[in-house]
C-alpha positions in Angstrom: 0.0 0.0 0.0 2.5 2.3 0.7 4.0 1.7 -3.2 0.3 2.3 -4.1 0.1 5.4 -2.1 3.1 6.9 -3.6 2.4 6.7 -7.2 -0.7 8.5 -6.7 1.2 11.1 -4.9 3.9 11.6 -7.4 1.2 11.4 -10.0 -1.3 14.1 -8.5 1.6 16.5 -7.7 2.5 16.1 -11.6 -0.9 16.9 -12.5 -1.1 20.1 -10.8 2.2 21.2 -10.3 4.1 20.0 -13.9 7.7 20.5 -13.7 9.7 21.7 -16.2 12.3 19.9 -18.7 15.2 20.3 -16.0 13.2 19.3 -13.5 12.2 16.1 -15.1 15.5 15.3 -16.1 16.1 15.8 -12.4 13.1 13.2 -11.1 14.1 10.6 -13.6 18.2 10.8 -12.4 17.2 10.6 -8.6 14.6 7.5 -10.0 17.5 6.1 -11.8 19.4 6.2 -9.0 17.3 4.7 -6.4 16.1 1.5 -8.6 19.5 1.0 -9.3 20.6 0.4 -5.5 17.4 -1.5 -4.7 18.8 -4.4 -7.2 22.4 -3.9 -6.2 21.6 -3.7 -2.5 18.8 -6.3 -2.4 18.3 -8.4 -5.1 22.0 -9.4 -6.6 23.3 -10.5 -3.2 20.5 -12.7 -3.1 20.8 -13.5 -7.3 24.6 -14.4 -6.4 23.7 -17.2 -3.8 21.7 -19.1 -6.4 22.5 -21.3 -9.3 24.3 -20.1 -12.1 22.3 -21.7 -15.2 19.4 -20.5 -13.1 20.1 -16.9 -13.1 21.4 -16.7 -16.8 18.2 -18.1 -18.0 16.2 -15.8 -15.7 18.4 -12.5 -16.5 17.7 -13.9 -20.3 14.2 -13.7 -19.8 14.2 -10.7 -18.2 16.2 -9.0 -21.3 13.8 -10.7 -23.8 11.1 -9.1 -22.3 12.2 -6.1 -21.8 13.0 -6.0 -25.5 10.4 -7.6 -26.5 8.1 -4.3 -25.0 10.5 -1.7 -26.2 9.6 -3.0 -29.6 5.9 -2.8 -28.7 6.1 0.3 -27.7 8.4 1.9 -30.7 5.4 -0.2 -32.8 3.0 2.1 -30.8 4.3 5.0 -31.6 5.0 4.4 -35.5 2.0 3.3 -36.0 0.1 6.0 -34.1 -1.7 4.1 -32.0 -3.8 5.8 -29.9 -3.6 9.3 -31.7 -1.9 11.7 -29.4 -1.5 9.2 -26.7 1.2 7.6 -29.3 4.4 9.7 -28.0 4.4 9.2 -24.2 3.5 4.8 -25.5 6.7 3.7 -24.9 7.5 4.9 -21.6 3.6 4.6 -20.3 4.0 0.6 -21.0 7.8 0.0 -19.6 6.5 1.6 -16.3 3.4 0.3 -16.3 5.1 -3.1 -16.7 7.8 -2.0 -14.2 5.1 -2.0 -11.6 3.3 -5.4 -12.0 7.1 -6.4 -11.7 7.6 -4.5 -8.7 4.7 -5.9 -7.4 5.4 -9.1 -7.8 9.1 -8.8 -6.2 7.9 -7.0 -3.2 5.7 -10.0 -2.3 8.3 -12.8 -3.5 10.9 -11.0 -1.2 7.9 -10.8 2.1 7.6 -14.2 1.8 11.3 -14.8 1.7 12.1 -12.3 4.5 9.9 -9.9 6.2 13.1 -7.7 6.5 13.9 -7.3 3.3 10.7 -6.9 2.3 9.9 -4.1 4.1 13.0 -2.5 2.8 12.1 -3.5 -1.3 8.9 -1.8 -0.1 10.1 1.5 1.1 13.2 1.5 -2.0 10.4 0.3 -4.8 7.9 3.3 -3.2 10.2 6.3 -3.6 10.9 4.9 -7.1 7.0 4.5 -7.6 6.6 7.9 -6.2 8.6 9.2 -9.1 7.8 7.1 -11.7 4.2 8.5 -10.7 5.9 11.7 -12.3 7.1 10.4 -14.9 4.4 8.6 -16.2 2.4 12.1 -15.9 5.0 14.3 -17.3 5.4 12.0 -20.3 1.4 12.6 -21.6 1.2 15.4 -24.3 0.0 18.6 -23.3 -4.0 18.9 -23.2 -4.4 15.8 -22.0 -7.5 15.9 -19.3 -7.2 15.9 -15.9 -8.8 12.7 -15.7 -6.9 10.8 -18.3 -3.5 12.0 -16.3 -5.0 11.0 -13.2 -5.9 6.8 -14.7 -2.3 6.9 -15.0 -0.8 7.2 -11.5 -4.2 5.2 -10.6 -3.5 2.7 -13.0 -0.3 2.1 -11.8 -1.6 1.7 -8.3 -3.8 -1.0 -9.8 -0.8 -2.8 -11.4 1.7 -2.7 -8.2 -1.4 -4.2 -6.0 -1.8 -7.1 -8.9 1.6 -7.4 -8.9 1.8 -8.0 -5.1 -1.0 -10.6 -5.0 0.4 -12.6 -7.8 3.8 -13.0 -5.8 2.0 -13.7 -2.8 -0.6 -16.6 -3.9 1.9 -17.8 -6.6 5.1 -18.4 -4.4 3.6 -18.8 -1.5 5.9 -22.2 0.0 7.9 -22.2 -3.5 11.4 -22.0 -3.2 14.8 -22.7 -4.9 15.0 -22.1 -8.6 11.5 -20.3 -9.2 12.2 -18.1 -6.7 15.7 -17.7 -8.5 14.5 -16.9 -11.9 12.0 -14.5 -10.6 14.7 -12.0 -8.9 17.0 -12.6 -12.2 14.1 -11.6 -13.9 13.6 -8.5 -11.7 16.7 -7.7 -11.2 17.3 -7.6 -15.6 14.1 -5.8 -16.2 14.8 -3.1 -13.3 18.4 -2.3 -14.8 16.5 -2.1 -18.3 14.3 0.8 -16.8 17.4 2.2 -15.4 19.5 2.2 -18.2 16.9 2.4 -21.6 14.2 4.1 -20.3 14.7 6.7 -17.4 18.6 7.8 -18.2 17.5 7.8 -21.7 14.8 10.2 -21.5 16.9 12.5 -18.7 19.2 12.9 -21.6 17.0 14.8 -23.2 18.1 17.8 -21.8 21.6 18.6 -21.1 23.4 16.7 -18.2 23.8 19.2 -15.2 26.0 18.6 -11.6 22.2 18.6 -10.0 20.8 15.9 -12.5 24.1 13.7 -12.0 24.0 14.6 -8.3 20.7 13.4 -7.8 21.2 9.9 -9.1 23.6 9.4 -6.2 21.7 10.4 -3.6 18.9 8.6 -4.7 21.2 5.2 -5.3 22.8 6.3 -1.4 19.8 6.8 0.2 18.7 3.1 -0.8 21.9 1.8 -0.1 22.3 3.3 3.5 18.3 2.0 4.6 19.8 -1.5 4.1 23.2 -0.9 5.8 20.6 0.4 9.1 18.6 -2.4 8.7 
């Protein structure tokens, strides 16, 4: 719930306070940043322990998939699909994927360990919380207030699927499905990282704040799981 909660947050701010290019390119470096310590501070130590051929077929899957919806996405937005919608396609479905993934590792990693679930909980909400942005700030201008709000609220919707599908589908599973699901996480979160959010932060020139940003988001992760 608290993932839930924060995409509508970061959403509803976005609708009624939009932030600028630099500002975005700020949101989406501290997003970056954050994500990227959640897998390196949670899920790879745990990836490591597990069996090699395991983990390369789940990190393969992960990269196939994430591929696989880029290309949807750039199919989107060639075609046209969805008129004006078209542009903001191809980041609208990585996140919303993002999220049913994120879902679905927050309640793989309760089940595993309460501690570290509770910390993938509070990590995965701050980058919910801006993705919530994102995900606003990406629709072209004009769009409705209530079309930008089914976004955050959609995303909400997806997280909370995500969550119950870990829950009642690897509920007393462990060993290798448990593997390939945080290989598969853990490649489809460094996807977002690296081909979707610094990406579109590039868009406007690199500034010390922007660059800044993404390590204080990536330290701020890292230092919750050193406390805990």
């Amino acid at each position: 719930m608290l993932a839930v909660v924060a995409a509508l947050v970061g959403g509803i701010a976005a609708i009624y306070r939009t932030p600028g290019p630099q500002m975005e390119s700020n949101v989406q470096h501290f997003a970056a940043g954050v994500v990227f310590a959640a897998v390196a501070a949670e899920l790879l130590p745990d990836v490591h322990t597990r069996a090699p051929a395991v983990v390369v077929v789940g990190f393969a899957i992960g990269v196939a998939t994430m591929l696989g919806i880029h290309r949807l996405s750039k199919y989107v937005e060639k075609r046209g699909i969805g008129g004006k919608m078209a542009g903001a396609a191809g980041l609208l479905i990585t996140v919303s994927i993002d999220m049913l993934i994120d879902g679905v590792l927050i309640g793989v990693t309760f089940l595993a360990e309460a501690a570290t679930g509770v910390l993938i909980a509070v990590a995965l909400a701050i980058e919910v919380l801006f993705l919530g942005v994102t995900g606003v700030i990406a629709l072209p201008e004009g769009t409705s207030t209530p079309k930008k709000l089914a976004v955050p609220a959609g995303f909400g919707v997806l997280l909370l699927s995500g969550v119950t599908i870990g829950v009642l589908a690897f509920d007393g599973v462990t060993g290798a499905p448990i593997a390939l699901v945080l290989a598969f996480g853990s490649a489809a979160l460094l996807y977002l990282v690296t081909e979707e959010l610094l990406v579109k932060a590039q868009k406007v020139p690199e500034t010390p704040t922007s660059t800044t940003l993404f390590f204080v988001g990536f330290l701020l992760i890292f230092l919750l799981d050193m406390l805990h």
